[in-house]
ZAMARGU-4260 file (C-alpha; in steps of 0.2 Angstrom, whole numbers, plus 5000, padded with zeros to 4 digits):
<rodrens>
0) 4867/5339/5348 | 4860/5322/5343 | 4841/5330/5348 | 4845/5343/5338 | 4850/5334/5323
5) 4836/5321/5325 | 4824/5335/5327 | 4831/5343/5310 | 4830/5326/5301 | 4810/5324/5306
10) 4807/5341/5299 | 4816/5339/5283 | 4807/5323/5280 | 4789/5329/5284 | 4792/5345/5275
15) 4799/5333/5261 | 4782/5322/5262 | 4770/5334/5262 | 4779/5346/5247 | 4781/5329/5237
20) 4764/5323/5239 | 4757/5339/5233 | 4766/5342/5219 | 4760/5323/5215 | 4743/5330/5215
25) 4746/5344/5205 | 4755/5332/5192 | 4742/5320/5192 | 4731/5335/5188 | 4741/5341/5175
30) 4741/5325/5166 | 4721/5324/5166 | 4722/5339/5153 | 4732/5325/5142 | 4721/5315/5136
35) 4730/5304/5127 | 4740/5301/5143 | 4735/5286/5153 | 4725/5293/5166 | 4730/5286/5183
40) 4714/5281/5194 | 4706/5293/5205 | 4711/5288/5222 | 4727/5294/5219 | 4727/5310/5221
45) 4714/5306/5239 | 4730/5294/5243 | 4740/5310/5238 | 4732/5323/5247 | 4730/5310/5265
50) 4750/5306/5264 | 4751/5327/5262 | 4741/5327/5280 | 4750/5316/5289 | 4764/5326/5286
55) 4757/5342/5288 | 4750/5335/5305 | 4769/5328/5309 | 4776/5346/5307 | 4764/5351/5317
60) 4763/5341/5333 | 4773/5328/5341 | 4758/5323/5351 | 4757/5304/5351 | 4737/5301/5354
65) 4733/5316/5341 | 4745/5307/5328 | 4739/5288/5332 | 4722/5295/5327 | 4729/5303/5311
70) 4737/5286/5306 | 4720/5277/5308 | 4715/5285/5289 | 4732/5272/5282 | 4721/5256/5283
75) 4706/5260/5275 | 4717/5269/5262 | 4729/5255/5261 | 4713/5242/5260 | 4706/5252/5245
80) 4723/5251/5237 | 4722/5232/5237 | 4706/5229/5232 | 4701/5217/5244 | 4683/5214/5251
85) 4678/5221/5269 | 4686/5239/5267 | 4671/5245/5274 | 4675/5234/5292 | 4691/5241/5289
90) 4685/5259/5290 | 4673/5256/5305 | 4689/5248/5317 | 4698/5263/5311 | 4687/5275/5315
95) 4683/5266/5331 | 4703/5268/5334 | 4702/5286/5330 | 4689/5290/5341 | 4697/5282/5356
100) 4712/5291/5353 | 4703/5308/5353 | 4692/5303/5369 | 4710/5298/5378 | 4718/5313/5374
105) 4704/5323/5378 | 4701/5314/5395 | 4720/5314/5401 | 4720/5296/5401 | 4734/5292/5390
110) 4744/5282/5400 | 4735/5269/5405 | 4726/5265/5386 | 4742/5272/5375 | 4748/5254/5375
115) 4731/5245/5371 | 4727/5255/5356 | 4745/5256/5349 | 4744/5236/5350 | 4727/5236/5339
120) 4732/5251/5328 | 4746/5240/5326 | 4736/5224/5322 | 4725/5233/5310 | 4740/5240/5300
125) 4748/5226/5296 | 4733/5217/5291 | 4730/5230/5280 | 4747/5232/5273 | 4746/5212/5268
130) 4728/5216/5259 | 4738/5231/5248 | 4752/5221/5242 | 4752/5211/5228 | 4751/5191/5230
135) 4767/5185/5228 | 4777/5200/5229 | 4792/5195/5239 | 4797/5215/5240 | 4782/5219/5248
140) 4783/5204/5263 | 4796/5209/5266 | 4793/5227/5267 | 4776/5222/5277 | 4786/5212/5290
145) 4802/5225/5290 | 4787/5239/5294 | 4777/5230/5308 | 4793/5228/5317 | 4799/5247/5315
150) 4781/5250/5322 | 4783/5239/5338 | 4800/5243/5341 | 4797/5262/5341 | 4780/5258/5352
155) 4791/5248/5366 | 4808/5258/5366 | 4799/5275/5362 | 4817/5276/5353 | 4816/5293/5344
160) 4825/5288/5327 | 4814/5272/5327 | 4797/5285/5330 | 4805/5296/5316 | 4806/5279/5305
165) 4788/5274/5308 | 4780/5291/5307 | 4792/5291/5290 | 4784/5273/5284 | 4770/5282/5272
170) 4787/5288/5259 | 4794/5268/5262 | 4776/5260/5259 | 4774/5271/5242 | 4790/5266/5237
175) 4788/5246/5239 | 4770/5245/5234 | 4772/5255/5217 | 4790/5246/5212 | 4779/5227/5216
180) 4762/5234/5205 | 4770/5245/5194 | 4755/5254/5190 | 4762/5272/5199 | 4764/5285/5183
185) 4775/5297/5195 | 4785/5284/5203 | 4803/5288/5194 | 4800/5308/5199 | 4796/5303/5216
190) 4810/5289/5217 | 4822/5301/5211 | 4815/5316/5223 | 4817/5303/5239 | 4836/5299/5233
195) 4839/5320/5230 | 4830/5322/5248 | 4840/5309/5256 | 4858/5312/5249 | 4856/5331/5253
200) 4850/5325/5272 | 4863/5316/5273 | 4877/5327/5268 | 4868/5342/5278 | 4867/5331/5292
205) 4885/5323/5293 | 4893/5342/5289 | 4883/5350/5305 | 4887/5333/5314 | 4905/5335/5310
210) 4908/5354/5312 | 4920/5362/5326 | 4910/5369/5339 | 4909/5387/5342 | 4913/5393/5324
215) 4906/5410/5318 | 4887/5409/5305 | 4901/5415/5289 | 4915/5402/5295 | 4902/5387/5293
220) 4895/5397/5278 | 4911/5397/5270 | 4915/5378/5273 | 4898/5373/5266 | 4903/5380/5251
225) 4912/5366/5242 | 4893/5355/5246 | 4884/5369/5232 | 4896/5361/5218 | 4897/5345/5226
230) 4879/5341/5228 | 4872/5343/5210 | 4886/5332/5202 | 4882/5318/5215 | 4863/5321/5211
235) 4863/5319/5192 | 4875/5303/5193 | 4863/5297/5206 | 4848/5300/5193 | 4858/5291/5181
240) 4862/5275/5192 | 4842/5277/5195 | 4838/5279/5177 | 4849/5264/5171 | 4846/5251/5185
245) 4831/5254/5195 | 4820/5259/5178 | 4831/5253/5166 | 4830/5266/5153 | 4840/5262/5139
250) 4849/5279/5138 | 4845/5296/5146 | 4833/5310/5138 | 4849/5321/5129 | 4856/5308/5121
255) 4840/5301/5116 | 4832/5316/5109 | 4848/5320/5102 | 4849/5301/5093 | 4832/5307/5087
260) 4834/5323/5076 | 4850/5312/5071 | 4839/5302/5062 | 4825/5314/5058 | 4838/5323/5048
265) 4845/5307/5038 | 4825/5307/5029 | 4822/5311/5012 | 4803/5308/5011 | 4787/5309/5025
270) 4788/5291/5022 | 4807/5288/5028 | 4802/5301/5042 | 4789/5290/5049 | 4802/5274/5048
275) 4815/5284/5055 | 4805/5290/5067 | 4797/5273/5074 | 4813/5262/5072 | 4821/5277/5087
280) 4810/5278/5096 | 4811/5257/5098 | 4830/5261/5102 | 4825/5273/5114 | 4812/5267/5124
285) 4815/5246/5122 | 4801/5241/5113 | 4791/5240/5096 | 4785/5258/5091 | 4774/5263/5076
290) 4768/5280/5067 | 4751/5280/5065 | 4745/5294/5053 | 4724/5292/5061 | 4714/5306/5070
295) 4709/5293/5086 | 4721/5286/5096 | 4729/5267/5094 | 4721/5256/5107 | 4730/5242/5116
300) 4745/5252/5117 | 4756/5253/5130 | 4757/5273/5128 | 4754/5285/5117 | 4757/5305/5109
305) 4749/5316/5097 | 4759/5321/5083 | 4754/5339/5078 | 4758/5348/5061 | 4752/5364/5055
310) 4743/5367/5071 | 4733/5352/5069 | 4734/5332/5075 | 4737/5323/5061 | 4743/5307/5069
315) 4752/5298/5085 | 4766/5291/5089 | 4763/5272/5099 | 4774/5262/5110 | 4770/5242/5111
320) 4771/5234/5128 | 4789/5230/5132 | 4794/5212/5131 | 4799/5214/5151 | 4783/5220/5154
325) 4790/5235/5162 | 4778/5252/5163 | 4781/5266/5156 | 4782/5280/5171 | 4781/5302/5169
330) 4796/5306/5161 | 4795/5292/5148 | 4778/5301/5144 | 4786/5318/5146 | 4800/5312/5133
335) 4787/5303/5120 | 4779/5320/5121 | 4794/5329/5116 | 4799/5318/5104 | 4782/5318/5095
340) 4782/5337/5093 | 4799/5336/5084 | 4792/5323/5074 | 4776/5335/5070 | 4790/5349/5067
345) 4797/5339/5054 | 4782/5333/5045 | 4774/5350/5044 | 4792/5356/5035 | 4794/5343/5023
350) 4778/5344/5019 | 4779/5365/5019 | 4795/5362/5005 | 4781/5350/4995 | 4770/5364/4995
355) 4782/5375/4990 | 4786/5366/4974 | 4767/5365/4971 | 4765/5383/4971 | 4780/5387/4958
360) 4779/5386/4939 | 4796/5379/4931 | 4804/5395/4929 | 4809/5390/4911 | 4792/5385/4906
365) 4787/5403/4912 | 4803/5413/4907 | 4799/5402/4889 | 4782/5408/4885 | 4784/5427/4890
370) 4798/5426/4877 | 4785/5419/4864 | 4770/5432/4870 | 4782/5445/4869 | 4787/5439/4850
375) 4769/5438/4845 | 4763/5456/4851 | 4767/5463/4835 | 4764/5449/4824 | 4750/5439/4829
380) 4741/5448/4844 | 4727/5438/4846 | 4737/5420/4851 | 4747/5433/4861 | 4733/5439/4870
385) 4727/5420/4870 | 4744/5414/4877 | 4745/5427/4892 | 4725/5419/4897 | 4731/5403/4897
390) 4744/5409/4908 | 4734/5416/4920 | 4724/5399/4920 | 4741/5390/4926 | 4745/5401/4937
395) 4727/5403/4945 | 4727/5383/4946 | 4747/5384/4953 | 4738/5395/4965 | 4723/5384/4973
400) 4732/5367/4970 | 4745/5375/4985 | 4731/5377/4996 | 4726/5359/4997 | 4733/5343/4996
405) 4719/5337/4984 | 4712/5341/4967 | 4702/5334/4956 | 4704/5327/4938 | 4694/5340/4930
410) 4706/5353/4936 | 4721/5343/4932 | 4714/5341/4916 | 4709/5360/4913 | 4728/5363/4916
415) 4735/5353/4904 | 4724/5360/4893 | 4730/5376/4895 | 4748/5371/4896 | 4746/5361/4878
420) 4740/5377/4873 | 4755/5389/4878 | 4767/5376/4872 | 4756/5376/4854 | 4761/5397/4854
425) 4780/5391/4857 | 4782/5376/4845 | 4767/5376/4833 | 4759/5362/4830 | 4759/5349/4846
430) 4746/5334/4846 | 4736/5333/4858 | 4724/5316/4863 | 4714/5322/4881 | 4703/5308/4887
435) 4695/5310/4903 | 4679/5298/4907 | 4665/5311/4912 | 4664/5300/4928 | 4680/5301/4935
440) 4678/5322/4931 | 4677/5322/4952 | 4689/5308/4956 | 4701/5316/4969 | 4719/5315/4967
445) 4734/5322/4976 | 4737/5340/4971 | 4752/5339/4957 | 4751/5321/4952 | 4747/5324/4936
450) 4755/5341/4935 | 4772/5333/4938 | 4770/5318/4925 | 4763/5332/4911 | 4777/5344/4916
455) 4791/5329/4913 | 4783/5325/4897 | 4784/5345/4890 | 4802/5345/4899 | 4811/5330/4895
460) 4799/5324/4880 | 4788/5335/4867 | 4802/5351/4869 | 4816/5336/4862 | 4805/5328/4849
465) 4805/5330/4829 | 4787/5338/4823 | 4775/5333/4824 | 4776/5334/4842 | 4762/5324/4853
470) 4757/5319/4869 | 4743/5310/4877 | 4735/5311/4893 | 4721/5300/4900 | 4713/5291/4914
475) 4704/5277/4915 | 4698/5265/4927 | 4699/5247/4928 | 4692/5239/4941 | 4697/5245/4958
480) 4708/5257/4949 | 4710/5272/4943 | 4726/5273/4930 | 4735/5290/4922 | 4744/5288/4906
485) 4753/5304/4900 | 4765/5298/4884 | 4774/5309/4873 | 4786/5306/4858 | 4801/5313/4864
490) 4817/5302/4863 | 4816/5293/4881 | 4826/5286/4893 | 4843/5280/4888 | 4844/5260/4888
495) 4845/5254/4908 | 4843/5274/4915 | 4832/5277/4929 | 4820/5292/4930 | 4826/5305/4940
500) 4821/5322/4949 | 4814/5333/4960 | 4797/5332/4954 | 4796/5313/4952 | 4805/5311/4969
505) 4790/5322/4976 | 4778/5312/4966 | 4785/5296/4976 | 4780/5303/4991 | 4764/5310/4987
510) 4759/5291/4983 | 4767/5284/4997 | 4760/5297/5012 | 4740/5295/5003 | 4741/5276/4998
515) 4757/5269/5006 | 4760/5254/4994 | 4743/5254/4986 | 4750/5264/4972 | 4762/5262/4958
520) 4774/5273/4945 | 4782/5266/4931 | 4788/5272/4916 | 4787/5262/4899 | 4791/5265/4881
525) 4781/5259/4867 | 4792/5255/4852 | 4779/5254/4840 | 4772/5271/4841 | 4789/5278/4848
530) 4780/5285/4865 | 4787/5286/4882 | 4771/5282/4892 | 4772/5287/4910 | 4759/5276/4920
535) 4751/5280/4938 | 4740/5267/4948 | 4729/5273/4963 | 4716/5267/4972 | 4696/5271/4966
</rodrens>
């Protein structure tokens, strides 16, 4: 029975090496189609697809010559992995080991040279285990010491749980060596496939170990049963155990993404999105994050993820090395991916509801005018006629100012031309003072910056004011600055009110997505000439 068990455990854990290693493989292809992944170095996936070999080969054969000349590809692998000088000596005693091997098989003479070449295979493979560990890396001594004894142990004794353990050493070495470097991406998938692969060998192993001989295929069926519930709870707390000690998350994927829509949800404006946004994924990840709204990637960063809106990249979301210095591995990666395209989900809606608004008309401005074009069919049809142009103009502008996020002056101006106009057909007489400077005719500006100052003026100012009725709109610039000034003798703001409402909240964070704090909004009144003057400051 204990043959047969051990026999079961060597095929569970060879199957387990050469499945994991290829599906290392195929990740580390995966994540070469990310480019703003780190890209791990080449020789992985060689080390990937050796290590899936050697367990292919252990499947295969229990043949102890044809497997010592197999395990002669570990030093030169392991050589290269360190980065020391004389891997190619290295390849030529391995390949001299391999060779012997072959020819003793081939010849029949294995037992009188079986004992030489283990001692030298031996030799070679601890030298090269030293040259792959990291200087100082206590984990890894150990590990190089505990390995060579397993080695000659299982040589001398021929013990067949001490062979299974050195013909397993490849899993242990991957292990040790990626927790002393940390510089393995896949380490946590593979740490936690290991600790999945080990507890269900275990279990499997004790339950056949502990079954009543003799029982009927469906009795042990049915007593296996209870391990099909058992086994996932066991596996996701062991993943959590992992997660918290071993990597040291600061709290599993659900609650994080969950603690992130949390506070996607809480902003107002793109620019609390981003501040949101950067301060949770600190919380999550245990370092210093930023949003960076740029077409190229942040460099120096300790990882990185495109934030996509609308189908396109519009910025990326950046972690700062950890003050532990501790690596970010695949399903941090996979999580900063995630959280980044919710991010790019809410960017691209706020900013759909912003374009939203700048489509629309103020539905009393519109509703107002019909009333007036429809009272001056019959009385006076040409300003109705006049009117319903202008109209079309607004709405025409309305139109294209929704398909981009920029405009320029001349076509802000043109609107508020036309607006003056419609409001002269509704109120009479309304003073007008335009001034735009023919060279800032094609200074850009974000779409509805002026519409929205203009529209509060009409709404809150020339509607309320005793005739005359005025407003002024200009742009100037003055030095590095270009600055709108849209004033109007309505009655103003109360004494100590604050200006409020849709349109100047959206204005806010127009001025804070395109020029962050390089632009300004204030609102002023000039007592002398009994104006309320809005002012905007942008850059040139």
């Amino acid at each position: 029975m204990t043959l047969e068990v051990h026999a079961a455990a060597g095929r569970i854990i060879f199957a387990f090496g050469a499945l994991s290693f290829l599906g290392l493989i195929l990740l580390w292809v995966r994540q070469r189609k990310l480019p703003h992944w780190p890209w791990p170095p080449a020789f992985y996936p060689l080390l990937f697809a050796c290590l899936s070999g050697w367990f292919v080969l252990n499947l295969a054969t229990s043949d102890f010559l044809v497997l010592l000349a197999g395990a002669c590809l570990f030093p030169p692998l392991l050589h290269r992995l360190g980065g020391r000088p004389g891997l190619w000596v290295n390849i030529m005693l391995a390949g001299v080991l391999a060779l012997a091997a072959v020819w003793l098989r081939a010849t029949g003479a294995e037992p009188d040279g079986t004992g030489v070449l283990a001692g030298a295979y031996g030799v070679l493979l601890a030298f090269s285990l030293l040259a792959a560990m990291r200087p100082g890396g206590a984990a890894g001594l150990w590990f190089v010491a505990g390995a060579c004894m397993v080695v000659v142990l299982a040589l001398w004794t021929r013990n067949p749980w001490l062979t299974l353990g050195m013909r397993s050493l490849p899993l242990a070495f991957l292990f040790v060596e990626s927790y002393e470097r940390r510089r393995f991406l896949f380490l946590d998938l593979f740490v936690k496939w290991a600790a999945y692969y080990s507890i269900a060998l275990a279990i499997l192993t004790g339950a056949l170990t502990l079954a009543p001989q003799g029982l009927s295929p469906l009795t042990k069926a049915l007593l296996l049963q209870p391990l099909l519930y058992i086994v996932p709870a066991l596996l996701r707390v062991v993943g959590g155990w992992l997660d918290r000690t071993m990597l040291r998350r600061p709290m599993p994927a659900l609650r994080a993404q969950a603690l992130f829509a949390a506070r996607l949800d809480g902003s107002t404006t793109e620019a609390a999105l981003m501040e949101q946004a950067a301060a949770a994924l600190g919380e999550i990840f245990g370092t210093r994050a930023e949003i960076r709204l740029a077409e190229s990637a942040p460099a120096g960063m300790a990882g990185c993820a495109a934030i996509t809106a609308g189908g396109r990249r519009t910025g990326w979301a950046a972690l700062h090395q950890r003050p532990d210095r501790r690596p970010l591995f695949s399903e941090d990666y996979e999580l900063l991916g995630t959280l980044s395209a919710s991010l790019g989900t809410a960017i691209e809606a706020r900013r759909a509801q912003i374009r939203a608004v700048q489509a629309q008309i103020n539905p009393h401005f519109l509703f107002n005018s019909l009333n007036t074009v429809a009272s001056l069919i019959h009385d006076a049809p040409e300003l109705a006629e006049s009117t319903v142009l202008r109209l079309a103009s607004i709405f025409r502008h309305a139109l294209e100012r929704s398909r981009s996020e920029w405009t320029t002056l001349e076509a802000e101006f043109a609107f508020v031309e036309d607006a003056i106009e419609v409001e002269r057909a509704r109120f009479g007489v309304v003073e007008a003072d335009i001034d735009l400077p023919g060279e800032l005719r094609g200074f850009r500006i974000p779409s509805m910056a002026l519409h929205i100052l203009v529209e509060n003026a009409f709404k809150h100012g020339v509607s309320k004011a005793t005739p005359p009725k005025r407003i002024e709109v200009s742009a100037e610039l003055t030095g590095d600055r270009v600055r709108l000034r849209v004033a109007d003798n309505g009655p103003g703001l109360a004494a100590g009110a604050q200006p409020t409402g849709r349109g100047l909240e959206i204005l806010r964070e127009l001025l804070a997505r395109h020029y962050g704090e390089q632009a300004s909004f204030r609102l002023e009144r000039d007592e002398a000439r009994g104006l309320t003057v809005a002012v905007l400051e942008i850059p040139a």
